[in-house]
C-alpha positions as CSV (number, residue, x, y, z in Angstrom):
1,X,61.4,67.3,196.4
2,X,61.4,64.3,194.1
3,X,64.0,62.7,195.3
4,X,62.1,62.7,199.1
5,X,58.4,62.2,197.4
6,X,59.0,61.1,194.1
7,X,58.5,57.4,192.9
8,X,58.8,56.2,189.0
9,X,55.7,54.7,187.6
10,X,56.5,54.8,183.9
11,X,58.8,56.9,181.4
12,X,56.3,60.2,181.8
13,X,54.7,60.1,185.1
14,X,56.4,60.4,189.1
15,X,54.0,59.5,191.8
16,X,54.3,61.6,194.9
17,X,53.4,59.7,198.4
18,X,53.5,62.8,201.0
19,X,54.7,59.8,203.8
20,X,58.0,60.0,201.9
21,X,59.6,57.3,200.4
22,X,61.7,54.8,202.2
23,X,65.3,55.2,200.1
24,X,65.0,58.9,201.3
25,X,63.8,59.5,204.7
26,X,66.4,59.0,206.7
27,X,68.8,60.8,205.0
28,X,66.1,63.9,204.5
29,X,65.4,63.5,208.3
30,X,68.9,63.7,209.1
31,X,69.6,66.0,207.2
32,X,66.9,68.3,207.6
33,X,66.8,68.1,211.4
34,X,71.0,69.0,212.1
35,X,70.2,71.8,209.5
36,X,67.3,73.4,211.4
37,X,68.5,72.6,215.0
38,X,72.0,74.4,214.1
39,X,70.0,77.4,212.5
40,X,68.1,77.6,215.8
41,X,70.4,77.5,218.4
42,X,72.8,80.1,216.2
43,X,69.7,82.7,216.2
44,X,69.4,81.8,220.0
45,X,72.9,82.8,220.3
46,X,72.9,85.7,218.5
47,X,75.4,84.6,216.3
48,X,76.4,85.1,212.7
49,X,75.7,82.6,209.5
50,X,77.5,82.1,206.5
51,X,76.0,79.8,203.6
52,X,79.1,77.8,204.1
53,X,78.5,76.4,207.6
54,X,75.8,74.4,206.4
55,X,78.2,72.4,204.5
56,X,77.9,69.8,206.9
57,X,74.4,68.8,205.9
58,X,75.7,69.1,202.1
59,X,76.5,65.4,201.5
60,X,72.7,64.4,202.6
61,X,71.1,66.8,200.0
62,X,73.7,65.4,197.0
63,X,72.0,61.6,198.0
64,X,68.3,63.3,198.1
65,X,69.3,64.8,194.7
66,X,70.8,62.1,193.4
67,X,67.7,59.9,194.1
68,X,65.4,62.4,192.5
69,X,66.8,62.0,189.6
70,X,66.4,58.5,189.6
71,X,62.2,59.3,189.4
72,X,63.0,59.9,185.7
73,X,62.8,57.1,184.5
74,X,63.4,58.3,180.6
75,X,67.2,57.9,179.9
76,X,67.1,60.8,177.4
77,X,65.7,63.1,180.3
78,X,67.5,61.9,183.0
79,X,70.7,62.6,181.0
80,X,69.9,66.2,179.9
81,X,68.8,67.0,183.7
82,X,72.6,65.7,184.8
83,X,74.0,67.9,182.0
84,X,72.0,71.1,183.0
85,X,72.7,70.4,187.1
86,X,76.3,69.5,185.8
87,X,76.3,72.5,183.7
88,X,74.8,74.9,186.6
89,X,77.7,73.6,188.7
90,X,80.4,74.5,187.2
91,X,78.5,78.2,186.3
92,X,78.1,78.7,190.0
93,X,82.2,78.0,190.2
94,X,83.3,80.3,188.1
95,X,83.3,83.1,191.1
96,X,85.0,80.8,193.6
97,X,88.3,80.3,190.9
98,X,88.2,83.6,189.6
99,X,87.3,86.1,192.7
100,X,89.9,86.9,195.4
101,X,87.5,86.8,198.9
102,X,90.4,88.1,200.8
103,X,93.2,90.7,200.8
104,X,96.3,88.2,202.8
105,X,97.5,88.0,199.2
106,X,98.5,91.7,198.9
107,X,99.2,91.8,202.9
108,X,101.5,88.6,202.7
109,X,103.5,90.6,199.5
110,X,104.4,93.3,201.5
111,X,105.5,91.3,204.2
112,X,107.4,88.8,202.0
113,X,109.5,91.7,200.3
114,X,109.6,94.3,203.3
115,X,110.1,92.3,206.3
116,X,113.1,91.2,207.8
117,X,113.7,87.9,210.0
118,X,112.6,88.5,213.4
119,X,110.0,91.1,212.4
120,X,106.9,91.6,214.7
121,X,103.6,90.9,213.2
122,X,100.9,91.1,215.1
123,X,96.6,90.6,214.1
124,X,93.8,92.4,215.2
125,X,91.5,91.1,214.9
126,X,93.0,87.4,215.2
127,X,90.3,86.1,212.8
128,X,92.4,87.8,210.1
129,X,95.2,85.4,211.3
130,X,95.0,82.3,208.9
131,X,94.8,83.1,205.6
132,X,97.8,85.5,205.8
133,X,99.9,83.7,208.2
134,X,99.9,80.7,205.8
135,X,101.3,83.1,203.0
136,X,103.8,85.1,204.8
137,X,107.7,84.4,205.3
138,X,107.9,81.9,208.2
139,X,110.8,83.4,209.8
140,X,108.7,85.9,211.0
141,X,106.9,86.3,214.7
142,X,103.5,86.4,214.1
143,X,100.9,86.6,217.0
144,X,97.7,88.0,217.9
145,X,95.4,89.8,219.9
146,X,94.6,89.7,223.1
147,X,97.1,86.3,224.5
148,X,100.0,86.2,221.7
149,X,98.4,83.5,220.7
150,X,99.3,81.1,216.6
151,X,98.2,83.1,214.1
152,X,97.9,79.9,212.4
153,X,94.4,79.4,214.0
154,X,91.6,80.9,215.9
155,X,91.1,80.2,219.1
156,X,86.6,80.3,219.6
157,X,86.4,79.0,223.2
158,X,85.5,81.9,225.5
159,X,85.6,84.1,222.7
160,X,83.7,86.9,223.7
161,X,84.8,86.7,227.4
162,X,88.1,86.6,226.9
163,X,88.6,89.9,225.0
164,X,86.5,91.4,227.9
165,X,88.9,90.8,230.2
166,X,91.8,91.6,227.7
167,X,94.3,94.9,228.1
168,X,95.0,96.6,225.3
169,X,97.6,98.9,226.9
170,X,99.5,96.1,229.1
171,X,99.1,94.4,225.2
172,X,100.5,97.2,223.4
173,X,103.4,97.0,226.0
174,X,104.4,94.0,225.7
175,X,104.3,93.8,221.9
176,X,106.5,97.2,221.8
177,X,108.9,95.2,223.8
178,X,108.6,91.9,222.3
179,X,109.7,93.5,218.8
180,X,112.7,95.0,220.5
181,X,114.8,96.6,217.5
182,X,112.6,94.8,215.2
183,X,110.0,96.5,213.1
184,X,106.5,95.5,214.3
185,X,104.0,95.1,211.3
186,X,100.5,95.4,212.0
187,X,97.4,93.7,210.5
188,X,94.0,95.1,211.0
189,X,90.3,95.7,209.9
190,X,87.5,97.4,210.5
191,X,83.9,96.1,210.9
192,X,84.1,93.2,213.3
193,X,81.2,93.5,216.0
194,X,83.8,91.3,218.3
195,X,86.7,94.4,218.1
196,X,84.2,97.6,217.7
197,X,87.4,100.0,218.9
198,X,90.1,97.8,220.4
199,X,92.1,97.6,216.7
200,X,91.9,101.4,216.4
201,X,93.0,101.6,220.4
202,X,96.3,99.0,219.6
203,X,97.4,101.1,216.4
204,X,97.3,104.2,218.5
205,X,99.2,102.8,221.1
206,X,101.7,101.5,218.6
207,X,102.1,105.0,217.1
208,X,102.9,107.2,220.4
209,X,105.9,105.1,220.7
210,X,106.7,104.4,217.0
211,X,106.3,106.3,213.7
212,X,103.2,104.5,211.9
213,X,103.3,104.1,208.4
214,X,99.7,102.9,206.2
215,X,101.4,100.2,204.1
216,X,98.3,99.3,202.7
217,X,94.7,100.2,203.5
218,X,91.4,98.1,204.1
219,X,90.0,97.6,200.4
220,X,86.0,96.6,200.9
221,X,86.2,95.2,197.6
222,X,86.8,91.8,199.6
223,X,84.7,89.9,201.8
224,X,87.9,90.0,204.2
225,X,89.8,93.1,203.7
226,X,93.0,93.6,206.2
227,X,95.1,96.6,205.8
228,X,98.4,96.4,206.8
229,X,100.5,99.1,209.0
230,X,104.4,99.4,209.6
231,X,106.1,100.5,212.8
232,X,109.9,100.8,212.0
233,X,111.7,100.1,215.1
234,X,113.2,103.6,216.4
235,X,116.6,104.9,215.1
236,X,119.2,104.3,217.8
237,X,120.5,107.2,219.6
238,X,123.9,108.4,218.9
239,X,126.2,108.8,221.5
């Protein structure tokens, strides 16, 4: 607020202008404008909001910041306000180094002692794709639901539409026959609005043609919280 109002007239007193000052405007107007036209059209869409996709606005509020700190004009105060916003920081960060916000970690373990070349691995939902896919063995054949598509990334466009028009029995098909004498590993969650039963459908599937084992379950002590099923490849029939 001081940074967009504020002004310096000596070492104890800020004059505020409500018509902004000049140094600021812009960048509040900026700003301020993506911020609340990206707000509205996500509640017009229905969709969800994280605190993190507002990051992009997050570079205009460090400048507004920065200049109200400049309307202190007394070095001694100026200094200890950097020191406690410095100070704050760093508080604020000690969850991001020290908390896990998903489970890939445990999921990718499992995968990285257990699987074999060649293994199956297949996401649903595919938003659980990335941060395991970038920890697990790369020799293995990682897709997901509904198109086989990278687990490296999510695909957004058509979201919704797309796994309308998806099979998840032609799916489960193919998959089965895609891992051929491989095992096929399975990574799933609950609680995605986009997959309300298809994830529970595909492990079903997988399980009246292979034995399912639960490798590990969904912990909701994480913000993202994949379990991780195995589907050993059946036991060749003896002649």
């Amino acid at each position: 607020m001081l940074g967009l109002f504020g002004r310096a007239t000596d070492e104890r007193r800020i004059e505020l202008d409500l018509h902004t000052q000049p140094g600021a405007r812009w960048e509040a107007i900026v700003g301020g404008a993506t911020l609340a036209v990206a707000l509205t059209l996500n509640y017009l869409a229905g969709g969800a909001f994280q605190s993190r996709y507002s990051a992009v606005v997050f570079p205009f509020f460090v400048v507004l910041v920065a200049r109200g700190v400049t309307t202190l004009s007394d070095p001694r105060v100026r200094a200890g306000v950097v020191a406690l916003v410095v100070g704050l920081g760093f508080i604020g960060g000690i969850r991001n180094v020290f908390t896990d916000r998903t489970e890939a970690g445990e999921v990718a373990a499992i995968l990285r002692a257990h699987a074999a070349p060649g293994d199956l691995v297949v996401y649903c939902p595919d938003q659980l794709g990335p941060a395991v896919h970038r920890l697990a063995p790369s020799d293995l054949d990682q897709v997901t639901y509904p198109a086989f598509g990278s687990a490296a990334f999510v695909d957004w466009v058509d979201y919704t539409a797309r796994l309308a028009r998806a099979d998840p029995v032609a799916f489960a098909h193919d998959a089965l026959a895609r891992a051929r004498d491989h095992t096929l590993w399975y990574v799933t969650s609950p609680g995605y609005i986009t997959h309300p039963v298809v994830c529970d459908t595909l492990s079903s599937l997988f399980a009246a043609s292979r034995r399912r084992e639960v490798r590990l379950g969904p912990n909701e002590h994480f913000f993202e919280h994949p379990g991780l099923q195995e589907f050993p490849a059946p036991a060749p029939v003896s002649g």
